[in-house]
Residue, then its C-alpha position, 0 to 999 in steps of 0.5 A: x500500500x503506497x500512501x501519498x501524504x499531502x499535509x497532515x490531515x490529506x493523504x492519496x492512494x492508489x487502488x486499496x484493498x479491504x484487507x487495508x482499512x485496519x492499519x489505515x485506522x491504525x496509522x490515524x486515519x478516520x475516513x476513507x473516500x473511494x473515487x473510482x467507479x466499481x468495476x472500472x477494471x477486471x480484479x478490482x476489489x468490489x467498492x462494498x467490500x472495502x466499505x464493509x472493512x472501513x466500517x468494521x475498522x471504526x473509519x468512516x467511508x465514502x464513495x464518490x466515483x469519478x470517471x472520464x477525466x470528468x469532475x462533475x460539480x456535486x463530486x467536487x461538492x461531496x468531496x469538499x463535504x466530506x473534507x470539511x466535516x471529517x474529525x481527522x485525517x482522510x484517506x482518498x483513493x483510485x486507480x493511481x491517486x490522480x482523480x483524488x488529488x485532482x478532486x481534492x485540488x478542486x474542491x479547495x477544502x482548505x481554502x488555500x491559493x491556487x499556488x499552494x494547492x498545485x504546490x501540494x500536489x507536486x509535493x505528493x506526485x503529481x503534476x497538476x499544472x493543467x488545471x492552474x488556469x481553470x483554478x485561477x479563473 
């Protein structure tokens, strides 16, 4: 399990199994957010397998499934509520971790600047210098 930490209260993953949520909970984290569509590929674990185990691991889950290089408003929206009214670190994951550093840079949760969400996610791997003039504007 690869974690990509952001700061101290975001981190990203790729792909993560059920066998996973206990050391998650272990390692602090409280909530888990699954943003890739179930059965994107073939021997991914199902999505309710994984919430089964969140929950049985005392983290909370939520699945908002994005796709397509699409980022509709109500994911961005979800993912900013569920950022916001978190009670600690959470835990974001997809196929690779881009859609959940993407839809975290979007949905701004921090209220931080454009330069410092691009900063952040540079830090943590990922090179989100496309977006820079859609978040300016």
């Amino acid at each position: 399990m690869e974690i990509r930490r952001v700061d101290a209260h975001f981190a990203v993953a790729p792909q993560l199994q059920a066998g996973d949520m206990t050391r998650l909970a272990d390692e602090g984290f409280t909530t888990i957010i699954c943003n890739r569509p179930d059965g994107e590929e073939p021997g991914q674990p199902p999505v309710a397998d994984i919430a089964e185990a969140a929950t049985a691991a005392g983290l909370a889950f939520y699945f908002i499934p994005v796709s397509g290089g699409e980022f509709p408003d109500n994911a961005v929206s979800a993912f900013r509520e569920v950022r916001q009214k978190a009670s600690g670190p959470v835990l974001a994951f997809c196929r690779t971790g881009t859609r959940s550093i993407t839809l975290e840079t979007l949905a701004n949760p921090d209220d931080r600047s454009v330069e410092d969400r691009l900063s952040r996610a540079a830090g943590a791997g990922y090179d989100l210098q496309g977006l820079a003039e859609s978040l300016a504007g």
